[in-house]
N, C-alpha and C positions, 0 to 999 in steps of 0.2 A: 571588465577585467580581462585581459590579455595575457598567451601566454609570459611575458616578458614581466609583467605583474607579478601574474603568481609566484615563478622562479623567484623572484624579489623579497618575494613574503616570505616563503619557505624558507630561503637561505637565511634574511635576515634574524628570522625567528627562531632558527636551530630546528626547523620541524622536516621531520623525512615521511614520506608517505608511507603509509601503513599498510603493508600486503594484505594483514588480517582483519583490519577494518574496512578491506578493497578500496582503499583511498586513491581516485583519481578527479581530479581538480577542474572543472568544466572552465575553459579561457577563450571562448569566440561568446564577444558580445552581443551579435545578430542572435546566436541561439539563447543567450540570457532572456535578453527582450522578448524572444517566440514565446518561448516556456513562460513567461510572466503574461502574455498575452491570452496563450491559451487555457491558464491558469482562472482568468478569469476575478482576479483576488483586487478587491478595492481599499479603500481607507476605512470603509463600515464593514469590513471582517476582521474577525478574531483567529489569527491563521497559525499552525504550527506545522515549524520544520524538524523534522526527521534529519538528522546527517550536515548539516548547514557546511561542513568543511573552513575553509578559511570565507565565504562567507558573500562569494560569487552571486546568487539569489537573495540572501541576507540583505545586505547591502541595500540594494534596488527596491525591496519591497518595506524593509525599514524607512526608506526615503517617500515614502507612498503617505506615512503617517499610520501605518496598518498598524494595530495591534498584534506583534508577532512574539511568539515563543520559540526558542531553537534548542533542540535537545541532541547535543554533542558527545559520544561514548569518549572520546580522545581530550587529556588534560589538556596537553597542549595548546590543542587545536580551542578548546572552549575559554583558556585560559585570556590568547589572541582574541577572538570576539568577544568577550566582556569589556577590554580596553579597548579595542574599536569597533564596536558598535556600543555605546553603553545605552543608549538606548531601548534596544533590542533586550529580553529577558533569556539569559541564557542558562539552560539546564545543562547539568556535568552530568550524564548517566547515558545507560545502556536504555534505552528506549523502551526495550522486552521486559524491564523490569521495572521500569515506572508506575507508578499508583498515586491515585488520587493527585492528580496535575491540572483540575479542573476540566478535565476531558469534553463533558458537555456542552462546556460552553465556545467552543472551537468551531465554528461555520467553513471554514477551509484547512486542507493539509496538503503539503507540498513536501516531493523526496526525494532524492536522486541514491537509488537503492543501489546495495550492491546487493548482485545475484544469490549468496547462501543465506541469506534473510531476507529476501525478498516476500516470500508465503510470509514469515510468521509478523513480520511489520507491516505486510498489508492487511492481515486477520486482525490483526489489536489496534490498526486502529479503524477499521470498518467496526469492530465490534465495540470497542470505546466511545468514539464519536457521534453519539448515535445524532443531536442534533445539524450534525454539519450538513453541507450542500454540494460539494464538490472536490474533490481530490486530484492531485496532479504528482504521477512519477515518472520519475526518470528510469528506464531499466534495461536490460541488455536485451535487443531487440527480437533476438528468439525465445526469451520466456514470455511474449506476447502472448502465444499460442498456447500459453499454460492459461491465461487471463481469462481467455476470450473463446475458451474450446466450446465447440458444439458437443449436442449430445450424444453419447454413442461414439465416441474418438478417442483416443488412449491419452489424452490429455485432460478431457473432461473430468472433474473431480470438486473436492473442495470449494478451492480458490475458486476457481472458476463460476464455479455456486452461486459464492458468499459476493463476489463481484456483481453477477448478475444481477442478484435481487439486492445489494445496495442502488446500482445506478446503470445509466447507458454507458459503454465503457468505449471508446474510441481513440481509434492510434490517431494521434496529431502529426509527427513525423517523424523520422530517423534524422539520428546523431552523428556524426562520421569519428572514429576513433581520432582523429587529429583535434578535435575540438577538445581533450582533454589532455591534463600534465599529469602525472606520466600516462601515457598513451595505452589504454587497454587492449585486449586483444579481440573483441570483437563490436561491432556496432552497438550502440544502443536505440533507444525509441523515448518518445516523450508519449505518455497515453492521458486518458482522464475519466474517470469517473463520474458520473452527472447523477445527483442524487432524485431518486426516483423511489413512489410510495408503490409497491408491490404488497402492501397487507402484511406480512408477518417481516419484523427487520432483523435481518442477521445477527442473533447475539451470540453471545458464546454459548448456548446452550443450544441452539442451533448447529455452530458448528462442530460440537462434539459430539451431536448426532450424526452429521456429514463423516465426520471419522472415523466412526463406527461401520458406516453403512459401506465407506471405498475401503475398510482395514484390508479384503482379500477380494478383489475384485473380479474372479475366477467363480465366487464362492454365487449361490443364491441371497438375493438382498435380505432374507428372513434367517439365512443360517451366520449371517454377520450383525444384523440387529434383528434380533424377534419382535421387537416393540412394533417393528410395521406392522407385520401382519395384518391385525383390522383396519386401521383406516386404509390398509391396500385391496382389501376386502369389499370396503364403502365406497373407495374409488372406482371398482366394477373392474379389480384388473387381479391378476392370477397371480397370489404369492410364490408360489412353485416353479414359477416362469423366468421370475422381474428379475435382475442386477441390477446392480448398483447405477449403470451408465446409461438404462436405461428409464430411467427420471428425468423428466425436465425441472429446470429449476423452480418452475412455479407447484408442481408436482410434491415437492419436498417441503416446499412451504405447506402447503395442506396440510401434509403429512405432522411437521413438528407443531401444528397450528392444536391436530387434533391430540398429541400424546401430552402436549402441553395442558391441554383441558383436561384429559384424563388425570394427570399429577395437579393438579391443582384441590 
C-alpha cells in the first residue's frame, strides 16, 4: 500500500485522520514486508492487531491465511475493514477496555502504537496474553529507551520490567517519518519482543506491585511498598538502602514470587 493508495482510501471513504487516535497510515511497502518479516507471524498463529488503521499490515497477513483478529477504536476506520477484508475478524473497541476476547489463545501481537498509550497497551497485552510467543510494535523511536532501560537509569521502571521478564526485546529498525500519511513528527522504530520463560510471568498483579514500588522513586523502596521488606531481608540486601531502580528485573520477580506465597 502506497502513499497514493492510502490518500485514495481516505478520500474515497470520507475518513480524516484522527489526531486523537494519533492516526498516521504507514504507505512504503518494503517497510510492510520488513515488519511482517521480522514479525515472525505464520499461517499456524493466532495473531491480534492493535490499531490495524485502514489495514496496511491487515491485509498482508490476512492473505497468509493467519488467523487474525483486529481491534479498531475508530468507526470508521473498522467500519472500512469489515467490507474489505471480511475475512479478517474485526473488533470496533478501545483495546484498554476489552475483556474476555479470547486472549489466551493468541500466539502473536502486532501494533503500530501511538506514543500516549503506548505503556498501557503494551502492559494489557503482556499481561493478557499470557500464552503468546512473540510480539511486534511499531513506536516512536525514542520511547525505545523507555522499553529497554537498564537498571539504575531514569528510564528504568515498570515497562521496562514487565518487557524484560516477558521476552528479549530488540530494536529491528527505524521508520523514517516519510513512510507515513500524514507524516509525524518524529521517527519511529519497529522492536520485538521474543517470548522467553523467566519463572514468574508478568501479570497484573505483578504489575501493580511494580507501581507501587516506582509511585516515588526519590522515596526508599520499603517506604513505597513495605511488603518487600522480607524477602529483601532473605535476598541478603538492606531494606534501608534499596530504591526502587535499584532492582533487577529478575530481582523483582523473586520478590513478587515470595509475597505471592505469602497471600496465598
Amino acid at each position: 500500500m502506497n502513499r497514493e493508495e492510502v490518500i485514495s482510501i481516505l478520500s474515497t471513504n470520507e475518513i480524516l485522520p484522527a489526531n486523537k487516535f494519533g492516526q498516521n497510515f504507514l504507505c512504503d511497502e518494503d517497510i510492510i514486508d520488513r515488519i511482517l518479516e521480522v514479525s515472525g507471524i505464520t499461517e499456524e498463529d493466532k495473531v491480534i492487531e492493535i490499531g490495524p488503521g485502514i489495514g496496511a499490515l491487515t491485509g498482508k497477513i490476512s492473505e497468509m491465511g493467519t488467523d487474525l483478529t483486529a481491534v479498531e477504536i475508530d468507526h470508521k476506520l473498522a467500519s472500512f475493514l469489515k467490507e474489505d477484508l471480511p475475512s479478517v475478524n474485526i473488533i470496533r473497541s478501545d483495546y484498554l477496555k476489552l475483556t474476555d476476547y479470547g486472549e489466551k489463545d493468541y500466539s502473536c501481537a502486532i501494533s503500530n502504537i501511538p506514543y500516549y498509550v503506548m505503556t498501557p497497551i503494551i502492559i494489557k497485552l503482556i499481561t493478557d496474553l499470557k500464552n503468546s510467543r512473540k510480539m511486534t510494535f511499531m513506536i516512536e523511536e525514542e520511547a525505545f529507551r523507555r522499553i529497554d532501560a537498564p537498571v539504575n537509569s531514569k528510564q528504568y521502571g515498570p515497562l521496562s520490567i514487565m518487557c524484560s521478564l516477558y521476552g528479549d526485546i530488540k530494536k529491528e529498525f527505524s521508520v523514517p517519518r516519510e513512510c507515513f500519511y500524514p507524516m509525524p513528527h518524529t521517527t519511529s522504530a519497529v522492536i520485538t519482543l521474543t517470548r522467553k520463560d523467566s519463572g514468574i510471568y508478568p501479570d497484573n498483579g505483578f504489575y501493580d506491585l511494580l507501581v507501587k514500588c516506582f509511585s516515588q522513586r526519590r522515596k526508599k523502596l520499603i517506604n513505597n511498598c513495605p511488603l518487600v521488606k522480607e524477602p529483601l531481608i532473605g535476598m541478603g540486601k538492606d531494606p534501608d538502602r534499596v530504591r526502587a531502580e535499584d532492582l533487577k528485573p529478575s530481582e523483582y520477580a523473586v520478590i513478587y514470587g515470595k509475597i505471592r506465597d505469602l497471600m496465598l
